[in-house]
N, CA, C and O atoms as CSV, one atom per row, in Angstrom:
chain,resi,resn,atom,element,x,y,z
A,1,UNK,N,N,19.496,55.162,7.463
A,1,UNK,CA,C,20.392,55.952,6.641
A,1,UNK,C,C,20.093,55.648,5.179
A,1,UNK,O,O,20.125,54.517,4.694
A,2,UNK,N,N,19.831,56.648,4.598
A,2,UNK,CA,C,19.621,56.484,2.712
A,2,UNK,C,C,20.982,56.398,2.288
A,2,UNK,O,O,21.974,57.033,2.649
A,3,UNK,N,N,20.834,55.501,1.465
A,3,UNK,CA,C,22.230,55.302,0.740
A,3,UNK,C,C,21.998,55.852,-1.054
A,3,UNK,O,O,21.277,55.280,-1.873
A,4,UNK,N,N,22.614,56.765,-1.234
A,4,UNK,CA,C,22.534,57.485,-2.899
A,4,UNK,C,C,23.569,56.497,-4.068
A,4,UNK,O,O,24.313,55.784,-3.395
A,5,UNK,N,N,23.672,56.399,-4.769
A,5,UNK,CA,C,23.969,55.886,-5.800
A,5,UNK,C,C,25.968,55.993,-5.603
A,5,UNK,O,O,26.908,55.201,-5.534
A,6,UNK,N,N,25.731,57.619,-5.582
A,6,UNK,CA,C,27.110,58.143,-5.498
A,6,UNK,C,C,27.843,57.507,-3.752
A,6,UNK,O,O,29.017,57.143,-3.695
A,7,UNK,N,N,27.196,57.490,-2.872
A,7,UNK,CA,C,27.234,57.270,-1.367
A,7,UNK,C,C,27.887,55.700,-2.010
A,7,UNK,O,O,29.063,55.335,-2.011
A,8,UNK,N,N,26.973,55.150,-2.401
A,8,UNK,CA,C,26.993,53.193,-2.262
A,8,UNK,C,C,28.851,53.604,-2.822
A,8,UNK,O,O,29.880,53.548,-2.149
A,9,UNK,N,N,28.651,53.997,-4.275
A,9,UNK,CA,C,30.442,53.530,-5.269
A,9,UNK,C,C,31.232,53.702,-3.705
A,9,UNK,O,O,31.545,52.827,-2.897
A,10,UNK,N,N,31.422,55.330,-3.644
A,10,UNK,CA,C,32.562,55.332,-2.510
A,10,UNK,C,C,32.580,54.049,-1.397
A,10,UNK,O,O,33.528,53.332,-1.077
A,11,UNK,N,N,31.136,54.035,-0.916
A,11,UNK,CA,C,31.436,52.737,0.248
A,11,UNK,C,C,31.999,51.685,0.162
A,11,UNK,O,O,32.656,51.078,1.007
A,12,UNK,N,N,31.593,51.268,-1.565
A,12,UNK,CA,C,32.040,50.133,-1.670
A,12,UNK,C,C,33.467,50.072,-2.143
A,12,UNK,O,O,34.219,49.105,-2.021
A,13,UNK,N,N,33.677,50.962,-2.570
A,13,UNK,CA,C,35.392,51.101,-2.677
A,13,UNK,C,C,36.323,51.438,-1.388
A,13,UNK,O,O,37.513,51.127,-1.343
A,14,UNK,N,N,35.825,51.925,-0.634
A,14,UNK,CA,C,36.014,52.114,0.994
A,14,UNK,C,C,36.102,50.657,1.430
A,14,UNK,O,O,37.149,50.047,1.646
A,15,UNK,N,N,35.220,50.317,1.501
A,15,UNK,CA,C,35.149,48.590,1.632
A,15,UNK,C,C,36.143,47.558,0.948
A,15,UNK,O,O,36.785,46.612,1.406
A,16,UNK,N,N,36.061,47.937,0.062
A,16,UNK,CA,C,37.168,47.043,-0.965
A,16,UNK,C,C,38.298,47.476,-0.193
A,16,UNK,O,O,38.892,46.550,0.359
A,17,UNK,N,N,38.755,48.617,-0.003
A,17,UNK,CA,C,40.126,48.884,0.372
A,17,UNK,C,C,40.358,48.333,1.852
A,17,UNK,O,O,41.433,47.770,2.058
A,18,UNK,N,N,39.524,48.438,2.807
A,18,UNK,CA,C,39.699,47.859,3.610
A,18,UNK,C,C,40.052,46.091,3.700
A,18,UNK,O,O,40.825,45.225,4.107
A,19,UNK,N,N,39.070,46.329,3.124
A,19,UNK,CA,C,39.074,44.161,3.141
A,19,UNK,C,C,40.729,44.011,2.188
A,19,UNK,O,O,41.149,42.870,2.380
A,20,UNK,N,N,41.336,44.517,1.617
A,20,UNK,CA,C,42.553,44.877,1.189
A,20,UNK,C,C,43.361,44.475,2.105
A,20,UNK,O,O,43.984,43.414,2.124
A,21,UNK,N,N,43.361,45.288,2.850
A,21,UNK,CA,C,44.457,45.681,4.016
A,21,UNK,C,C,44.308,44.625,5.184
A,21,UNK,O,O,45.224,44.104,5.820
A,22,UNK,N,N,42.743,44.395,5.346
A,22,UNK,CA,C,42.772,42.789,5.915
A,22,UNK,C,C,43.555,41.813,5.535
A,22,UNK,O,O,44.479,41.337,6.195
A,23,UNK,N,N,43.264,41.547,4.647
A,23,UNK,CA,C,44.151,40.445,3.932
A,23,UNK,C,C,45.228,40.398,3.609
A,23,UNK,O,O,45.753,39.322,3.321
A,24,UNK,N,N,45.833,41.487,3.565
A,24,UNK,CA,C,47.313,41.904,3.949
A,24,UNK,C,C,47.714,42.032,5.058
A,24,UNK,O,O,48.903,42.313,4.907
A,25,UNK,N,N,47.498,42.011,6.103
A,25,UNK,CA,C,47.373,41.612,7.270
A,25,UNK,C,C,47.241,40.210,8.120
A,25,UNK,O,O,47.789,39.883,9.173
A,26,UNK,N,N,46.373,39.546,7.332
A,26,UNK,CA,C,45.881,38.457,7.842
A,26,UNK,C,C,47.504,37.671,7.373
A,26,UNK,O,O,48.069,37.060,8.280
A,27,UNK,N,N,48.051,37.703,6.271
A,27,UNK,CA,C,48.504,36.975,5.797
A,27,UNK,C,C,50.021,37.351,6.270
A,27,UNK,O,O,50.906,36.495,6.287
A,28,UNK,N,N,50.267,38.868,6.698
A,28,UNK,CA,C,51.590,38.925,7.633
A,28,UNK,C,C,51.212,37.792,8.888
A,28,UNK,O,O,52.021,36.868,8.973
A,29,UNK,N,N,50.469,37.779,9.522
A,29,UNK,CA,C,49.761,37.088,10.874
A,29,UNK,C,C,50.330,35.742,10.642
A,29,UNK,O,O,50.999,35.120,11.467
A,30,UNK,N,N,50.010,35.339,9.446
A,30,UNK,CA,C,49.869,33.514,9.149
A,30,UNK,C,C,51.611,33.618,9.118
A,30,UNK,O,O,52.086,32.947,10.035
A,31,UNK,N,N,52.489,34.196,8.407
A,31,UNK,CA,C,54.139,34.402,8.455
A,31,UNK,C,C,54.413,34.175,9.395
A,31,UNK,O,O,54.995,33.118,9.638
A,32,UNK,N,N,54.080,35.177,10.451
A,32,UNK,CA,C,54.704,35.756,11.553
A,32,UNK,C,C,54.139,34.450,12.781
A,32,UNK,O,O,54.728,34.335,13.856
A,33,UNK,N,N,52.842,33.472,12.374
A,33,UNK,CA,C,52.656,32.265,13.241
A,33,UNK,C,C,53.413,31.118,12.390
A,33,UNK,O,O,53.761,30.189,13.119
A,34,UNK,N,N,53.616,31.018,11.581
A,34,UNK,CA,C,54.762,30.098,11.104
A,34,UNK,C,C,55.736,30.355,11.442
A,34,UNK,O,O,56.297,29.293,11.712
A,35,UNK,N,N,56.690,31.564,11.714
A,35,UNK,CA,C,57.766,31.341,12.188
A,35,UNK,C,C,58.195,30.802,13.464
A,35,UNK,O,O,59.194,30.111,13.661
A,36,UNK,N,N,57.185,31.258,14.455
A,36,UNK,CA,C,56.991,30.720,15.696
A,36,UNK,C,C,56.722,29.437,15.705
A,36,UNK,O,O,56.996,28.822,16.735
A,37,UNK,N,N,56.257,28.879,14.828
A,37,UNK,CA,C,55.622,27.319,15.091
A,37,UNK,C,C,57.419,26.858,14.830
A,37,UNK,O,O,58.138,26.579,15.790
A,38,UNK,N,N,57.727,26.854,13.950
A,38,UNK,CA,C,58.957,26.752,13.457
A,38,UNK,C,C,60.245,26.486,15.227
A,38,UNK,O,O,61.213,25.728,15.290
A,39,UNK,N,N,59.775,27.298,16.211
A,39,UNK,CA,C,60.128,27.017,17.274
A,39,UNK,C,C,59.829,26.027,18.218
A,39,UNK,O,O,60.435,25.632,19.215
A,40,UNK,N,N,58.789,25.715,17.706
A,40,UNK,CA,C,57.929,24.653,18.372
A,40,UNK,C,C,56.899,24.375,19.550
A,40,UNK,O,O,56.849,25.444,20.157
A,41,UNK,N,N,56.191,23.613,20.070
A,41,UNK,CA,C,55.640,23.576,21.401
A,41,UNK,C,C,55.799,24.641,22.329
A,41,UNK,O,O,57.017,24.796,22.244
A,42,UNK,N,N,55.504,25.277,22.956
A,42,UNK,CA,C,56.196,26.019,24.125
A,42,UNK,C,C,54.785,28.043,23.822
A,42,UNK,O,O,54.115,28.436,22.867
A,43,UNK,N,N,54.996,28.501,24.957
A,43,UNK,CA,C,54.708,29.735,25.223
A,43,UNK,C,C,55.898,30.951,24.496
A,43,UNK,O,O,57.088,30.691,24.670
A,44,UNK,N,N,55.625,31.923,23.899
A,44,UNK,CA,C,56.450,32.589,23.492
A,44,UNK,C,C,55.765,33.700,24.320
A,44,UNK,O,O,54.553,33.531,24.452
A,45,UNK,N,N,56.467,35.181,25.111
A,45,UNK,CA,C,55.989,35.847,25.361
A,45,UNK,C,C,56.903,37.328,25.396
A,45,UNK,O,O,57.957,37.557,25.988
A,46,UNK,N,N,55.958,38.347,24.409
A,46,UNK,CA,C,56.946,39.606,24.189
A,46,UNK,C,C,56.971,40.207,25.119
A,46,UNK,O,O,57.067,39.739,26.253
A,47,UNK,N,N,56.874,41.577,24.772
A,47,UNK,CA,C,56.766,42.733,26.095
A,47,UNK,C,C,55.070,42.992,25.910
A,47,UNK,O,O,54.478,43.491,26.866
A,48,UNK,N,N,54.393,42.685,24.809
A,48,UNK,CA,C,52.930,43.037,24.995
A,48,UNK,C,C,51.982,41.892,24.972
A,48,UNK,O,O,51.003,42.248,25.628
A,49,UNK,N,N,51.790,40.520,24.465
A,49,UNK,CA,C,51.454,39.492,24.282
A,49,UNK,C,C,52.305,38.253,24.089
A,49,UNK,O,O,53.473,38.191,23.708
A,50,UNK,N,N,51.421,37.219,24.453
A,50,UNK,CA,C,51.940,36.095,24.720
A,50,UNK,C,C,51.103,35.204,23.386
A,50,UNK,O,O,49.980,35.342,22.902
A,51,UNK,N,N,52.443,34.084,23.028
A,51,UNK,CA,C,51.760,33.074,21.935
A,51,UNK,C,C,52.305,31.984,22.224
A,51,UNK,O,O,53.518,31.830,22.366
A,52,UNK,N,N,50.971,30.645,22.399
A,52,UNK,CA,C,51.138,29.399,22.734
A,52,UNK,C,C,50.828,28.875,21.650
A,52,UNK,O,O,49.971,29.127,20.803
A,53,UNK,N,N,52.094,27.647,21.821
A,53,UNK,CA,C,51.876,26.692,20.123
A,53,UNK,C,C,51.820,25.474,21.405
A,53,UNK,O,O,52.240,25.282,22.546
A,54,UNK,N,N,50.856,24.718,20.164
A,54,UNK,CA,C,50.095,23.459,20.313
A,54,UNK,C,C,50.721,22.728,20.074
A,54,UNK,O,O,51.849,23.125,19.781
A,55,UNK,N,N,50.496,21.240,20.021
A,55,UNK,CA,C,50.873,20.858,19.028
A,55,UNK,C,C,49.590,19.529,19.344
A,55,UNK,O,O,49.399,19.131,20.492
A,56,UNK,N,N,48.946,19.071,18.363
A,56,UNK,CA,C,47.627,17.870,18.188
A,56,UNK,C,C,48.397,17.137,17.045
A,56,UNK,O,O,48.675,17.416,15.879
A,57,UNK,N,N,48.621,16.081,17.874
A,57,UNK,CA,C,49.433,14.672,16.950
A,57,UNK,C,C,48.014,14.354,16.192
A,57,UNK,O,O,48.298,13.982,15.053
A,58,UNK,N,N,46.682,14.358,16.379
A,58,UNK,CA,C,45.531,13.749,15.495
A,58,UNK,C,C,44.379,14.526,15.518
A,58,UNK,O,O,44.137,15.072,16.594
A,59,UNK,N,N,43.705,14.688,14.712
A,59,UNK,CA,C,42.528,15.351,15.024
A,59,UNK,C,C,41.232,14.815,14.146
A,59,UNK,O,O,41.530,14.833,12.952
A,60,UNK,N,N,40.374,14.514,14.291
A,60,UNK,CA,C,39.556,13.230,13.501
A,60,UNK,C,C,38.033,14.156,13.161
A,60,UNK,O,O,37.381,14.680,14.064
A,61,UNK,N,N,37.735,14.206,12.017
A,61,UNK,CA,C,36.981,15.437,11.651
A,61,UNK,C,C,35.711,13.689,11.093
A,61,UNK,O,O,36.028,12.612,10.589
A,62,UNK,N,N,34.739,14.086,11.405
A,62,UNK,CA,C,33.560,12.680,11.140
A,62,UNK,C,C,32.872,13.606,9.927
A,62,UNK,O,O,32.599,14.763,10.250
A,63,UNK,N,N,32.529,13.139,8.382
A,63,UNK,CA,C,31.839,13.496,7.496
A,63,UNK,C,C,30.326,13.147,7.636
A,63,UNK,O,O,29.811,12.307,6.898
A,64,UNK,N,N,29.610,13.821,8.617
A,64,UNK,CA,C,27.673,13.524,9.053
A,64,UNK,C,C,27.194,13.101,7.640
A,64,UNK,O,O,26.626,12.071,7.275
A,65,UNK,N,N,27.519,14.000,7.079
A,65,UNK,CA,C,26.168,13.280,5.580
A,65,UNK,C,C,26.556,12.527,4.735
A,65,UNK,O,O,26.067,12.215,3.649
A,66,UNK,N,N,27.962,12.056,5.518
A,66,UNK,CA,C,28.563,11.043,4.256
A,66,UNK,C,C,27.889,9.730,5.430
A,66,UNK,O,O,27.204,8.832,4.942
A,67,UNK,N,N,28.111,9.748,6.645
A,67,UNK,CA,C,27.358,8.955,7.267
A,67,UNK,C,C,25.818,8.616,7.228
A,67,UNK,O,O,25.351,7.477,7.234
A,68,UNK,N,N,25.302,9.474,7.199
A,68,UNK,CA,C,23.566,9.507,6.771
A,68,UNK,C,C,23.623,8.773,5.771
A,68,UNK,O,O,23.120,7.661,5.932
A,69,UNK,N,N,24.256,9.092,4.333
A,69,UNK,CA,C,23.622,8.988,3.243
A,69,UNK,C,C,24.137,7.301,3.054
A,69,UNK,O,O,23.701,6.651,2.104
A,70,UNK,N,N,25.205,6.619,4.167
A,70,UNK,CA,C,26.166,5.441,3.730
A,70,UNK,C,C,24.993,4.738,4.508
A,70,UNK,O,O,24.569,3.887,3.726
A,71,UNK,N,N,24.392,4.695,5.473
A,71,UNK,CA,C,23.199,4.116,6.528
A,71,UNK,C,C,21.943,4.288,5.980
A,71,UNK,O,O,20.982,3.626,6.372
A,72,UNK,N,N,21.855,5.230,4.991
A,72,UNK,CA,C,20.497,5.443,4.582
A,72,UNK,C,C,19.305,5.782,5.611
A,72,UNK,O,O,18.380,5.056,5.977
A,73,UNK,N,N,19.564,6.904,5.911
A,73,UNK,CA,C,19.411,7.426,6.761
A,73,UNK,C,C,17.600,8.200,6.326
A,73,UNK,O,O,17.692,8.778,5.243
A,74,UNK,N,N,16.725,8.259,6.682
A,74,UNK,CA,C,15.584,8.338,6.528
A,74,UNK,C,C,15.822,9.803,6.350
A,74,UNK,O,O,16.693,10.368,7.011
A,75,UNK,N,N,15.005,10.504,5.391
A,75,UNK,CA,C,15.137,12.090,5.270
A,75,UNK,C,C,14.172,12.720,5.904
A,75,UNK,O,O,13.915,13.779,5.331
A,76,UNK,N,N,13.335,12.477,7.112
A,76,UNK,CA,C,12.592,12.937,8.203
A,76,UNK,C,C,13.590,12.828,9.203
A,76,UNK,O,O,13.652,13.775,9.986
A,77,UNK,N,N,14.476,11.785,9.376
A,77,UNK,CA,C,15.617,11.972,10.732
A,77,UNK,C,C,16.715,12.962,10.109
A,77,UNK,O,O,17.495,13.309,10.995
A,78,UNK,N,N,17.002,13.494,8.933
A,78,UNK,CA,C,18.072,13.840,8.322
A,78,UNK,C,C,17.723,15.807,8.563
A,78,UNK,O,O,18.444,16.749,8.889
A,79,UNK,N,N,16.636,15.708,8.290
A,79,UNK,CA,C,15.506,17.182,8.657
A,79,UNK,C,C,15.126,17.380,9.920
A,79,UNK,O,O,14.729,18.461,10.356
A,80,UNK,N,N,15.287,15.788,10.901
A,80,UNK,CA,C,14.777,16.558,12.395
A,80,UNK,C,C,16.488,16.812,13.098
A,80,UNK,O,O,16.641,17.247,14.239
A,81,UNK,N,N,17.799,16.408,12.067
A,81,UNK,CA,C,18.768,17.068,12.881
A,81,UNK,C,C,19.395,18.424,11.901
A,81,UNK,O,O,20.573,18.745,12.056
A,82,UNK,N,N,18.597,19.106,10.989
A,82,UNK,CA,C,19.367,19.813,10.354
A,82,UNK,C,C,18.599,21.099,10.397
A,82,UNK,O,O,17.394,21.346,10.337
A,83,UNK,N,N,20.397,22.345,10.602
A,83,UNK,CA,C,19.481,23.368,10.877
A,83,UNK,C,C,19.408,24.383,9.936
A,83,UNK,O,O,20.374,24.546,9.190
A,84,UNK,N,N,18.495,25.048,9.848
A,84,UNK,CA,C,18.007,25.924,8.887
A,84,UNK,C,C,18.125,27.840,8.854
A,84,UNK,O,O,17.406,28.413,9.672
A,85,UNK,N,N,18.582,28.298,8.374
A,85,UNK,CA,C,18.822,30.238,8.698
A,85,UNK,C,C,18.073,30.601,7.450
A,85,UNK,O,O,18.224,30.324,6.260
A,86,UNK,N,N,17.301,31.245,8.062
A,86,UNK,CA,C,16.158,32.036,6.890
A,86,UNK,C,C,17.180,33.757,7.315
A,86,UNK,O,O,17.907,34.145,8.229
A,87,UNK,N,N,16.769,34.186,6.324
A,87,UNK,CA,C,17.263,35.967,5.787
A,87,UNK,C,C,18.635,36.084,5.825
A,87,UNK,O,O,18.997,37.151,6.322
A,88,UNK,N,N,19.198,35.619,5.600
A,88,UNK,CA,C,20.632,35.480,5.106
A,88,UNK,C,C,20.564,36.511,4.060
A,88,UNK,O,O,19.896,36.429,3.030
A,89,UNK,N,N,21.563,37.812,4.533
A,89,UNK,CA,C,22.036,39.044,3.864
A,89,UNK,C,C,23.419,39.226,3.939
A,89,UNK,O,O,24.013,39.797,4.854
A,90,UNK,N,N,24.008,38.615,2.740
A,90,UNK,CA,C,25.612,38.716,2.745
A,90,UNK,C,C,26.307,40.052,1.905
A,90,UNK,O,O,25.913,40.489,0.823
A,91,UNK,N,N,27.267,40.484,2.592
A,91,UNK,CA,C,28.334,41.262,1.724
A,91,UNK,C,C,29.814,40.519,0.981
A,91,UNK,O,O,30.796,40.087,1.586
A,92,UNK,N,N,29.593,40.549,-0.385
A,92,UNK,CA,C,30.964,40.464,-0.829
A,92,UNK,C,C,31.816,40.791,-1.735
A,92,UNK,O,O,31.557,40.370,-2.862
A,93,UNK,N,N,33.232,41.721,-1.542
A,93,UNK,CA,C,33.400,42.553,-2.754
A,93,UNK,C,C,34.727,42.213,-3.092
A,93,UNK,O,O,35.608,41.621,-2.469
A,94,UNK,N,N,34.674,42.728,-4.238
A,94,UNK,CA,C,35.868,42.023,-5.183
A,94,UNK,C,C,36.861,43.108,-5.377
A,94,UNK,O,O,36.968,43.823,-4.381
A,95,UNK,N,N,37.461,43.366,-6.172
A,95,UNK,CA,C,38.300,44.209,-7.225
A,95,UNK,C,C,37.984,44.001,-8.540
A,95,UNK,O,O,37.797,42.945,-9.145
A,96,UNK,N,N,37.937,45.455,-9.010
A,96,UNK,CA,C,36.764,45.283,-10.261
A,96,UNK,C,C,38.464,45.395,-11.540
A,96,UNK,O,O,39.410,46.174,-11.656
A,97,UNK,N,N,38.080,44.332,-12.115
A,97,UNK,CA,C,38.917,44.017,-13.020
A,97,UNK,C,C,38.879,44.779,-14.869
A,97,UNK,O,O,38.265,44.605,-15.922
A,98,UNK,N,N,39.757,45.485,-14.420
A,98,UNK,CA,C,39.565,46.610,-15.597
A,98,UNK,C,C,40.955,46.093,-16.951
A,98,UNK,O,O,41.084,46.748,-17.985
């Protein structure tokens, strides 16, 4: 598909508006799971879906390259565990600030 000059503006304002409404969305979602947490532990279930709250007293997240770099960690072992993505083509759009 050729994309024209005039084609790209609209898309990307098409785009913008969407990712809009995502995020207006996303962020009713995060409300509407706080209030439920607010109930606590347990299964909640409507007439169309069901929502289970957790609850993890700990969760222990390990910093790898803060470990490598505290051990001194050889940068041939540091490269034979690290992985690499070649062609990385990202989209990201803003609101154009007028």
């Amino acid at each position: 598909m050729k994309c024209t000059t005039t084609t790209a503006l609209k898309i990307v304002d098409q785009l913008g508006l969407i990712e809009d409404q995502l995020a207006a969305l996303q962020e009713q979602a995060d409300d509407l799971k706080s209030q439920l947490k607010l109930l606590g532990q347990g299964s909640y279930a409507g007439t169309m879906y069901v929502t289970t709250i957790k609850h993890t007293p700990e969760k222990k997240t390990t910093a790898w390259s803060a470990v490598a770099k505290e051990l001194n960690a050889p940068a041939d072992l540091i490269a034979k565990h690290t992985k690499v993505t070649y062609n990385i083509l990202a989209a990201e759009t803003k609101a154009l600030s007028n």
